[in-house]
VEXLONU-757901 format. One record per residue (C-alpha): x, y, z; residue number from 1; residue in one letter. Coordinates in nm, 4 decimals, m for minus. Example, Ala and Ser with C-alpha at 12.3 -4.5 7.8 and 13.67 -1.06 7.14 Angstrom:
# residues 2
((1.2300,m0.4500,0.7800),1,A) ((1.3670,m0.1060,0.7140),2,S) 
END
This chain:
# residues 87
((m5.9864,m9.5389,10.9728),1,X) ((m5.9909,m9.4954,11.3306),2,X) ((m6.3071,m9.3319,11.4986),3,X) ((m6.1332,m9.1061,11.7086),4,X) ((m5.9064,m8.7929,11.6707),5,X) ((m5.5299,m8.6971,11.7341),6,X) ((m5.4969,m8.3516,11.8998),7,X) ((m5.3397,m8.1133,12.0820),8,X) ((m5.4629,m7.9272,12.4092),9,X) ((m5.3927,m7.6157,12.5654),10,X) ((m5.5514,m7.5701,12.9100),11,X) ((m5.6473,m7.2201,13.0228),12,X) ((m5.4167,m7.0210,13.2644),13,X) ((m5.7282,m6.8792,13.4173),14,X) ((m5.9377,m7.1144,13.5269),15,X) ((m6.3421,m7.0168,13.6002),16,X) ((m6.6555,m7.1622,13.6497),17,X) ((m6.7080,m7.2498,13.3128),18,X) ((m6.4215,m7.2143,13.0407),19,X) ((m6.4674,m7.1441,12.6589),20,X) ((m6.3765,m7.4152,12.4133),21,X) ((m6.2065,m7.3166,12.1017),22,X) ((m6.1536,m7.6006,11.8709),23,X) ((m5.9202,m7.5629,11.5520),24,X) ((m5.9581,m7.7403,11.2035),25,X) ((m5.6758,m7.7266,11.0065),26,X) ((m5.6816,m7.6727,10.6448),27,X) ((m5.6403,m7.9538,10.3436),28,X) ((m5.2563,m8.1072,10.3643),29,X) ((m5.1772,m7.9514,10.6923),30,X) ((m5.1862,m8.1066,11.0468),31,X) ((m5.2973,m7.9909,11.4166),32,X) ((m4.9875,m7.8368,11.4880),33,X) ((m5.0741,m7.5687,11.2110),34,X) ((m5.2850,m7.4043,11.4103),35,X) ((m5.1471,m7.4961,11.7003),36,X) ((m4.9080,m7.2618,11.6328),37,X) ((m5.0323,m6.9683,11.7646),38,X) ((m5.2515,m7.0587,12.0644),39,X) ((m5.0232,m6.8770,12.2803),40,X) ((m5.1937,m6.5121,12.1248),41,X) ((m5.5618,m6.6729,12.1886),42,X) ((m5.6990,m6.5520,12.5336),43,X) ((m5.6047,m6.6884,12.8833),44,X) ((m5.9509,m6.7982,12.9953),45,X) ((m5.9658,m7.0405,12.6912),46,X) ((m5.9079,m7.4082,12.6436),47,X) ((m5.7617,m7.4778,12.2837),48,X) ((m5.8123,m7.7869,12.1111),49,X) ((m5.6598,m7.8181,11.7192),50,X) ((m5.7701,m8.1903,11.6094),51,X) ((m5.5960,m8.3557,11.3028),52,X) ((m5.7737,m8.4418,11.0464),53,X) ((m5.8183,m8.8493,10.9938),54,X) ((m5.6948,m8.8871,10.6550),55,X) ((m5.3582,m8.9429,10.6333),56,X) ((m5.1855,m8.7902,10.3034),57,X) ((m4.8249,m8.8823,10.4256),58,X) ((m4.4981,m8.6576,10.5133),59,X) ((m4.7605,m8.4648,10.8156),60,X) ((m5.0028,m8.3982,10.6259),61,X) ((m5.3511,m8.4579,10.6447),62,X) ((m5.7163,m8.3785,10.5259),63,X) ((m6.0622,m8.3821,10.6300),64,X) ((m6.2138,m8.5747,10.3593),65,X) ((m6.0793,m8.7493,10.0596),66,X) ((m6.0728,m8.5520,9.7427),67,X) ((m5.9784,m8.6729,9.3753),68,X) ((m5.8859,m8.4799,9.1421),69,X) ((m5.9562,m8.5417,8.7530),70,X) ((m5.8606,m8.3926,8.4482),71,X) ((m6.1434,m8.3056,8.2263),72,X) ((m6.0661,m8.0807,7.8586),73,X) ((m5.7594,m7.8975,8.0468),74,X) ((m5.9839,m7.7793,8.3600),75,X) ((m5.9686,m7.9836,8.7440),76,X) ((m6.2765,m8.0684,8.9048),77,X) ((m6.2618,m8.1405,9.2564),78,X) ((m6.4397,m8.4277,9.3303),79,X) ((m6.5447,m8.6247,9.6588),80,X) ((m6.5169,m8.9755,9.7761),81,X) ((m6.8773,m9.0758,9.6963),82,X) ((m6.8707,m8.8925,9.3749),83,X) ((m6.5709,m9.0875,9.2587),84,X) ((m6.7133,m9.4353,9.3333),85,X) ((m7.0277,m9.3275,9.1543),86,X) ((m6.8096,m9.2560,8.8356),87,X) 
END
């Protein structure tokens, strides 16, 4: 996985001193563009940044963090990365 981060920026159209940051995560199987989306109704003053998430779950979408799901007596549990290796 690469260390660092695919995103999108929107400058602010009024620049001061010192500019907000607004940062967007995306939700599980979306992508930075998501978000994105509506930066246009966020105020002037800020800069937006929407980051994509590193793992790749194909066809544009992505996620923060893998997740496995397993069947256990008709009910899903979620599980994480670690707690799948430690299965």
């Amino acid at each position: 996985m690469k260390l660092s981060l695919e995103y999108l920026v929107r400058e602010p159209k009024i620049k001061l001193d010192k500019n907000p940051l607004l940062v967007l995560i995306h939700g599980y199987g979306s992508n930075e563009e998501d978000l994105f989306s509506f930066a246009a109704e966020l105020p002037d003053e800020y800069y937006i940044v929407s980051a994509r998430a590193p793992y790749n779950m194909q066809y544009g979408s992505y996620a923060w963090y893998a997740i496995t799901l397993m069947q256990t007596k008709k009910n899903f549990q979620i599980m994480t990365k670690q707690e799948f290796r430690e299965i």
